[in-house]
N, C-alpha and C positions, 0 to 999 in steps of 0.2 A: 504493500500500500504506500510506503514512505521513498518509494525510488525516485520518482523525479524530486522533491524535495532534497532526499540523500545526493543525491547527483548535482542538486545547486549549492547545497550547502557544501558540498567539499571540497565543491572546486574554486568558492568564494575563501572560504578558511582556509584552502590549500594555495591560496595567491600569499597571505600572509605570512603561514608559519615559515617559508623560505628568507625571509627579507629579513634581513641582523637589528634594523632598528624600525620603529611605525612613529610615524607624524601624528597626530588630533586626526588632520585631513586624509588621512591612508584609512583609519577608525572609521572616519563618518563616511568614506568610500562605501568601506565593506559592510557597514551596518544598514545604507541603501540598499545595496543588494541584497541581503540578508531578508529586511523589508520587504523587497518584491519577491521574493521568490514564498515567503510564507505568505502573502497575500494570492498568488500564483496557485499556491497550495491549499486555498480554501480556510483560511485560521482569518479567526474577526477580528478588523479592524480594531476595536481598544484591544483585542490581547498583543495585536501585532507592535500596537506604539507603547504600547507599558514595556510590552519585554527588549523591543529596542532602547528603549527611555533607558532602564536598569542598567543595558550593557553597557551604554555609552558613557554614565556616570561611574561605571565599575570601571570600563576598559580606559578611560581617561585618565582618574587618578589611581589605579593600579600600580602599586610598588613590586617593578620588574625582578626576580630571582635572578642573582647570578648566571645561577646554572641554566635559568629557563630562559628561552627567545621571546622577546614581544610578542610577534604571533602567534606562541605556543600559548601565554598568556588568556590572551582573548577567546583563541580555542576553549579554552578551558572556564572562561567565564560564558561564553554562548553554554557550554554544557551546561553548566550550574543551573543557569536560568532557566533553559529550555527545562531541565527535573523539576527544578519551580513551578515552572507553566501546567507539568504534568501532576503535580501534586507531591512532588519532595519522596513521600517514603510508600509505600505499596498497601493496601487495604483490603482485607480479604471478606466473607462474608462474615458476620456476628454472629455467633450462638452460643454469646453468651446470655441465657436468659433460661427463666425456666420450662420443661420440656411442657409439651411440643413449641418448638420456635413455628411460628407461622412469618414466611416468605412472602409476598404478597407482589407479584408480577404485575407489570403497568407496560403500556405504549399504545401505540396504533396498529392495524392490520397491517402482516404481511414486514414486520418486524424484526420475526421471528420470535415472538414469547413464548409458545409452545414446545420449539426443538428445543429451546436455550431451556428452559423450564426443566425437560427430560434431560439435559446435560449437567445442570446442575445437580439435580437428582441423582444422576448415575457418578457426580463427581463428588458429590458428600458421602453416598454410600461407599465408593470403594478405597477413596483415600482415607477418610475418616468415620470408617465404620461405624454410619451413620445410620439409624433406620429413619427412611423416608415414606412419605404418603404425597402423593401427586392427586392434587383435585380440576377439572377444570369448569370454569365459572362463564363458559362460553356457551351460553344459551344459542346467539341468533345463528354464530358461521356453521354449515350444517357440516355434518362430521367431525367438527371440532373436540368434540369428546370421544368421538372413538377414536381421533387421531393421538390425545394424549394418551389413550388406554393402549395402544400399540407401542408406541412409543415405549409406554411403561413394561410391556411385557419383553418387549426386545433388550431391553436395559436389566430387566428382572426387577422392578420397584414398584408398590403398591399402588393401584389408583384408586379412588371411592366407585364405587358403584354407581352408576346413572341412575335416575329418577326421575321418569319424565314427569311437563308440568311444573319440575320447583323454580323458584328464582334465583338469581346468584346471590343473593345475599343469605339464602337459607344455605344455599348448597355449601356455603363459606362457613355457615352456623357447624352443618353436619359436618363439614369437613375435620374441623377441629374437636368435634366430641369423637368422631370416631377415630381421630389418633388419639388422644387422651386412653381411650375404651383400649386400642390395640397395642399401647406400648410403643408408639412414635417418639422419633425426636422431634424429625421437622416436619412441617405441614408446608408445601411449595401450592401456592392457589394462581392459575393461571388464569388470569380476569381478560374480559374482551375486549376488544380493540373496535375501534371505525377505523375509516380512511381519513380523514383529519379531527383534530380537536373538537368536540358541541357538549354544548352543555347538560343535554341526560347523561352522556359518559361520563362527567366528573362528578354529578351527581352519584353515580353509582358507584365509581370509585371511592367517593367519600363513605359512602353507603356501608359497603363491601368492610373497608378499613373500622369503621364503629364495631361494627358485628365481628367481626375476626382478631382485633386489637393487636396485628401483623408487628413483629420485631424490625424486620427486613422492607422497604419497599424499593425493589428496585427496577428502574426505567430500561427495557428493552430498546434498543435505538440501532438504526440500520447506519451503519458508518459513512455509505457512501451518497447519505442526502444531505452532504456537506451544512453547509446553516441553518437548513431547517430541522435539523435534530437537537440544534442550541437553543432553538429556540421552543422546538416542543420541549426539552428539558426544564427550560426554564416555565412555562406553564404548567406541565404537572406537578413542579417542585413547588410554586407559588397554589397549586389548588388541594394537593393531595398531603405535598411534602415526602420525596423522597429521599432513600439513606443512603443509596449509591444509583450506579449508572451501571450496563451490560452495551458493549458494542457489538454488533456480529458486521459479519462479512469483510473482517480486519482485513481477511487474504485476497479481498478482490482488487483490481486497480485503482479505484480511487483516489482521490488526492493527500487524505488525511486530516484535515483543516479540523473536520468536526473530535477529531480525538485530540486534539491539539486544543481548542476553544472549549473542550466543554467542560472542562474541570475549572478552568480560568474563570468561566464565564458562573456558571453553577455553584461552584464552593464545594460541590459535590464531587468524592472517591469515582474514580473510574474502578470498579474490583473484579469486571472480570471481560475477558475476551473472545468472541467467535474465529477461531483461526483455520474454520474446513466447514464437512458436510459430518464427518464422521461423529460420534457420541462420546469421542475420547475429546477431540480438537475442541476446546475450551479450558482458557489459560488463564491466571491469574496476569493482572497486569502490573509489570513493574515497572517503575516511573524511569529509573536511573535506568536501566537495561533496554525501553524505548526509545531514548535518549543517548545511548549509545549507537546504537541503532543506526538511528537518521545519521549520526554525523561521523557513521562510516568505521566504529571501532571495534563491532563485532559485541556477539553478549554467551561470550563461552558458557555461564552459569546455566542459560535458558539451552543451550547445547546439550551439554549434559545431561541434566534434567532431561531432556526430550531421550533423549538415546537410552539415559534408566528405564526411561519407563514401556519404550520398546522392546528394551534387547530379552528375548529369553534364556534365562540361567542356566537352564538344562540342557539349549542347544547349544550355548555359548561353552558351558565344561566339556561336553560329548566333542566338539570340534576342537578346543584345546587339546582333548586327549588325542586325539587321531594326528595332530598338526606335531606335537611331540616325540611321534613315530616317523613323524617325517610325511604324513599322506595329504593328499591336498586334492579331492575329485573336483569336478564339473559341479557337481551337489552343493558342494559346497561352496563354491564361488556363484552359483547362485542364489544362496542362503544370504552373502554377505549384499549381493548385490539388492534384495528383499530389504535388507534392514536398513539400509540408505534409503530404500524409497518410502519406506515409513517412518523416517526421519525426513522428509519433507524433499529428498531426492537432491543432486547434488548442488541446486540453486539455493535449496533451504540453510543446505549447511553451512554454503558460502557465505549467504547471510549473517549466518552468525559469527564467520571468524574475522579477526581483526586483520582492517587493511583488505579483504578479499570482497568485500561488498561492490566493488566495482568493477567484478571480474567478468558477471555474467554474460557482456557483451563477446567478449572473447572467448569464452568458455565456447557459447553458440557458434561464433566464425570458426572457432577450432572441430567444430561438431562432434562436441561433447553437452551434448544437453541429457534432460532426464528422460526423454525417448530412449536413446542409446541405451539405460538401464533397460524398459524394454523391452527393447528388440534382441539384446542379449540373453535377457530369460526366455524370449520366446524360442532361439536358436537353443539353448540348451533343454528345454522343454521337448522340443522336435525330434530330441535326440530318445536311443532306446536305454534300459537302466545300464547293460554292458557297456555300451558307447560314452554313456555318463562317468561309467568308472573307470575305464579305460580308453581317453580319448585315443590310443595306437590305433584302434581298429576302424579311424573314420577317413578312407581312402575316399575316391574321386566318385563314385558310384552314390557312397554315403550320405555324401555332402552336397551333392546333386537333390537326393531326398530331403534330408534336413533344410536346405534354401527354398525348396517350394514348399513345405512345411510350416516355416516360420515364415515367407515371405520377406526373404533377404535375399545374398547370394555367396559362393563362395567366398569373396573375397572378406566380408565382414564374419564370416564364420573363419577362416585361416586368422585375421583379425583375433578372435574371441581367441582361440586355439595356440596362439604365441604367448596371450596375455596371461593364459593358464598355465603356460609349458613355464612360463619364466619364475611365477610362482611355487608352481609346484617344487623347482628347483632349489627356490630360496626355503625352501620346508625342510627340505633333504639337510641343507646346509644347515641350518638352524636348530634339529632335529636334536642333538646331544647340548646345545645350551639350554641354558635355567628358564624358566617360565619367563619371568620379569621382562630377560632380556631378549627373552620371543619372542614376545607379547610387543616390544616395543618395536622390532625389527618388523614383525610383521606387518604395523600400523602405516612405516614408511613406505615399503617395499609393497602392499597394496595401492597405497595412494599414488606410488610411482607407475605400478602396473596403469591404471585407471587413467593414467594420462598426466597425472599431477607431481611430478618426480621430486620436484623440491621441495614436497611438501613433509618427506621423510626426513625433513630434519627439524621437525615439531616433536620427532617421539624422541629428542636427548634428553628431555627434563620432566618425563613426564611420572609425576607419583600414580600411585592406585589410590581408582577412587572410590573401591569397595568397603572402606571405611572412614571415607573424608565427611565433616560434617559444612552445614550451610556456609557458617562464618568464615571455614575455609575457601568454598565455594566462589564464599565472595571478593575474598581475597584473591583468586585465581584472576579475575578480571582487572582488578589493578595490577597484577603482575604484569599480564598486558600487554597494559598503557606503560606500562613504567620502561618495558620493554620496546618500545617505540612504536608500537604496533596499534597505540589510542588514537594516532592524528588519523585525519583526514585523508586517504590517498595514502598513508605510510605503510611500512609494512610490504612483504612478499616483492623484494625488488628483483630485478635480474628479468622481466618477460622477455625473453628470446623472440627467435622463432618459434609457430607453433606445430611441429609434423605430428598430425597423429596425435596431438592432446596439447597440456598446456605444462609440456615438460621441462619448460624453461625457466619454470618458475623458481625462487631463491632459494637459499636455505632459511627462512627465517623460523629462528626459535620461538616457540610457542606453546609456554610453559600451562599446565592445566590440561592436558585434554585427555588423562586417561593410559594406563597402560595398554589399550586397544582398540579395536575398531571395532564399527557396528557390529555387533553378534558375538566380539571376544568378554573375556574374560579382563575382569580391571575396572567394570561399570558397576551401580549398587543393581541391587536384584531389584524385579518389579514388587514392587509393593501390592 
C-alpha cells in the first residue's frame, strides 16, 4: 500500500543523507517535497502541515552528533514524527474487563465487519486461548447471518443461533446472556452497516451499545476510501464513541493517506490490520515498524513473526534431519519454496528487509517474481515421486512430459534442475558440520540458489531464535539501522549485472534473521 509514498520519501531523504552539511534552505527544500508527496498520498491536509511544522522546528534547531551526518539527522526526525502521526507505541484489543468482554463492530456496508469480525475471532481464540461467541446483528443484508455462521464454522468459533423476527438490539440482549450461560470470554456483535452514514443507523448503534454495555467498539474502515474513512471515523466516534479503528484491504494498492490521517485526525488507536483474504492475515498494527516501512528500512521483527507463525516444526526437524545426512530431494525444495509463499512470496519478504524495499522493480526485470515460485512447484509437481527423489532419471523424453504438464519448457525445468543439483551438493558438503552452522550455511546458499547470492552473507550473525524473546526482537531492528541498513536506499550495495536472478547483490550483514530459512529449524514453533 505504502510504495509510491516509500518511493518518494526515499529518494527525497536519500538526496540529503549524502551531502556533509544542510543549509535552513536545503531543510525547507526537502520538507516541500516531503509535503507533496504525502498530500500525493492521500494524508489530510492539517496532519500534513502539523507534521511538517514539527520537523522543521526539530530539523532546524537540531544539535548535529559528531558521528551522525545532517541528513542522517533529519532522516531520523521524519521517523520520529511520522511514529507520532501513527500513534507512538502499538494498541492491541482490551480484555481487560470482566468476562464476557463484549466487542461491538461498527462501519458501513461492504467494509468488511463481518470477515474482520471472524478474524478477530479466530485470532483471540488461537493466540490467546480465548473462548469466543460471534453474534450477528444484521437483520436487513440477506444472508448476513448465515454468512457469519460459516465463517464461524470454518474458523471452529461459536455463533448464536438465528431467531427469526428479533431485532438487533434483543439479538445483542441474547447474545451476551448466552455467553455468560456458556462460559465465554468475548462476545464479538457484528452490527449493520448502510452504504453511507443516516441517522436510524446511529440510532441503532446507540441503541445496540445501551443494551450490550460493549468494552470494545471498534470502526471497521476500508483503507482504500482514502478521506472518506477520516471522516466517517470521525462521525461514528463523535455519535457512538469509538475505542479503536480496524483497517482492511492494507494489501491493496492504495495510497495510504487514510492510515496515515486517521489516528492524527481521530485520537483514536489504529489496533488492528487486514493484510489478505485469508482468516490468519490480520495483524496487529505497529506504529514504529509502519514507519519503518515507508521510509524504506525494513521491519525484521514483523519478518519473523510472520515466518513463526508459518513455519511447521515437525516439517522443519524431519528436513533438518534428512539435510544432516546430506539429502536434499525435489520434495523438499518445494516444501521451502511453499513456505516463502506463505510468507507473502519473495516481494513480501523484501519488504520487510532493510534497504531491499526498493528492489522489487528489479527483482521483476531480473524475472524473479513470485510467479517463478509457481511455476517451479508446478514443474516439480509434474514430476513422478521417483523423479522427485531422484532427479538422475529425468532425461529428454521426461522433460518433454513434465513441460506440457506444468506448462513451461525445458529450459526452465534444466533451470529448476541446476538450482537443485547445486544445493543438493552444498548438503553433501555441509552434511558432517554442527547444526548451527548448517542451518546458517544453508540460509545463504538457498538464497544464492534463488537468484539472490549476496544475500548469504546475512547468515554470519545470525543467533537462534527458538528462544529469543520480544525485547530482543526489538532490539534486532535497531541493530539494523545501527548497521546502516535504516536509511533510505542504504543497505544491499554492489547490484551488478542481473543473469538469471539478482546475484549481484552485496554482502550486506544483517544481523537478526534466524538460524534458517523458511521451513528450517532456528524459528519459534507455531503457537
Amino acid at each position: 500500500m505504502f510504495e509510491n509514498l516509500q518511493d518518494r520519501l526515499g529518494s527525497i531523504l536519500n538526496g540529503l543523507t549524502g551531502r556533509g552539511a544542510l543549509s535552513e534552505a536545503d531543510v525547507s527544500a526537502a520538507l516541500r517535497e516531503v509535503r507533496r508527496a504525502l498530500l500525493e498520498a492521500d494524508v489530510a491536509l492539517d496532519v500534513v502541515r502539523s507534521f511538517t511544522d514539527r520537523v522543521r522546528e526539530k530539523a532546524v534547531g537540531a544539535e548535529i552528533l559528531k558521528s551522525i551526518k545532517p541528513g542522517q539527522m533529519v532522516v531520523k526526525i521524519v521517523h520520529d514524527e511520522l511514529i507520532e502521526m501513527l500513534g507512538g507505541e502499538g494498541v492491541g484489543i482490551d480484555l481487560h474487563a470482566p468476562a464476557p468482554v463484549v466487542v461491538m463492530m461498527v462501519g458501513l456496508q461492504g467494509s468488511g465487519k463481518t470477515t474482520t469480525s471472524a478474524k478477530i475471532a479466530h485470532r483471540l481464540s488461537t493466540r490467546e486461548k480465548k473462548k469466543v461467541l460471534m453474534a450477528s446483528l444484521d437483520t436487513r443484508r440477506p444472508a448476513a447471518q448465515e454468512q457469519l455462521r460459516q465463517l464461524g464454522a470454518q474458523a471452529n468459533i461459536d455463533t448464536l443461533p438465528v431467531i427469526s423476527g428479533q431485532s438487533p438490539t434483543d439479538i445483542a440482549a441474547r447474545a451476551v446472556q448466552a455467553a455468560k450461560l456458556g462460559g465465554h470470554d468475548v462476545v464479538i456483535l457484528d452490527t449493520a452497516g448502510r452504504t453511507h452514514i443516516d441517522e436510524p443507523l446511529m440510532v441503532e448503534m446507540a441503541d445496540i451499545k445501551k443494551r450490550s454495555n460493549p468494552h470494545e467498539i471498534l470502526l471497521v474502515a476500508d483503507s482504500l476510501t482514502g478521506q472518506d474513512a477520516v471522516n466517517l471515523a470521525r462521525s461514528f466516534d463523535e455519535r457512538v464513541g469509538i475505542t479503536g479503528l480496524v483497517l482492511t484491504r492494507m494489501d491493496g494498492d492504495g495510497r495510504g493517506g487514510a492510515a496515515l490521517s486517521m489516528r492524527a485526525v481521530t485520537g483514536k488507536p489504529i489496533k488492528l490490520i487486514g493484510v489478505g483474504e485469508k482468516m490468519s492475515e490480520l495483524e496487529e498494527f505497529h506504529p514504529r515498524r509502519i514507519a519503518d516501512r515507508i521510509l524504506g528500512m525494513g521491519d525484521i521483527v514483523s519478518l519473523v513473526e510472520r515466518a513463526s507463525e508459518n513455519i511447521d516444526a515437525e516439517k522443519a526437524a524431519a528436513m533438518a534431519a534428512k539435510m544432516a545426512k546430506g539429502k536434499f530431494d525435489l520434495d523438499d525444495l518445494a516444501d521451502q519454496l511453499r513456505q516463502m509463499q506463505k510468507m507473502g512470496g519473495m516481494g513480501g519478504i523484501m519488504g520487510m528487509m532493510p534497504g531491499m524495499a526498493g528492489m522489487k522493480d528489479k527483482m521483476a526485470a531480473a524475472g524473479l517474481d513470485d510467479k517463478l515460485f509457481g511455476r517451479q512447484i508446478a514443474i516439480i509437481q509434474s514430476m513422478t515421486k521417483a523423479e522427485r527423489t531422484n532427479p538422475d532419471l529425468l532425461k529428454h523424453s521426461r522433460k518433454k512430459r513434465i513441460a506440457a504438464g506444468s506448462g513451461t519448457d525445458a529450459a526452465a525445468i534444466n533451470k529448476l534442475l541446476k538450482m537443485h543439483r547445486q544445493m543438493a551438493d552444498m548438503m553433501k558438503m555441509m552434511g558432517g558440520k554442527g547444526k548451527g552452522g548448517m542451518m546458517k550455511q544453508m540460509m545463504g546458499g538457498l538464497a544464492g540458489k534463488m537468484g539472490l547470492g549476496g544475500m548469504g552473507g546475512m547468515a554470519g550473525s545470525m543467533p537462534d531464535l527458538s528462544n529469543i524473546d520480544p525485547r530482543q526482537l526489538e532490539a534486532l531492528q535497531k541493530q539494523a539501522e545501527a548497521a546502516g541498513l535504516g536509511k533510505p536506499g542504504g543497505g544491499m550495495p554492489g547490484l551488478g549485472g542481473l543473469p538469471g536472478g539478482l546475484s549481484g547483490l552485496g554482502g550486506a550483514k544483517l544481523p537478526g534473521l534466524g538460524g534458517g530459512f523458511p521451513g528450517l529449524p532456528g524459528l519459534p514453533k507455531k503457537k
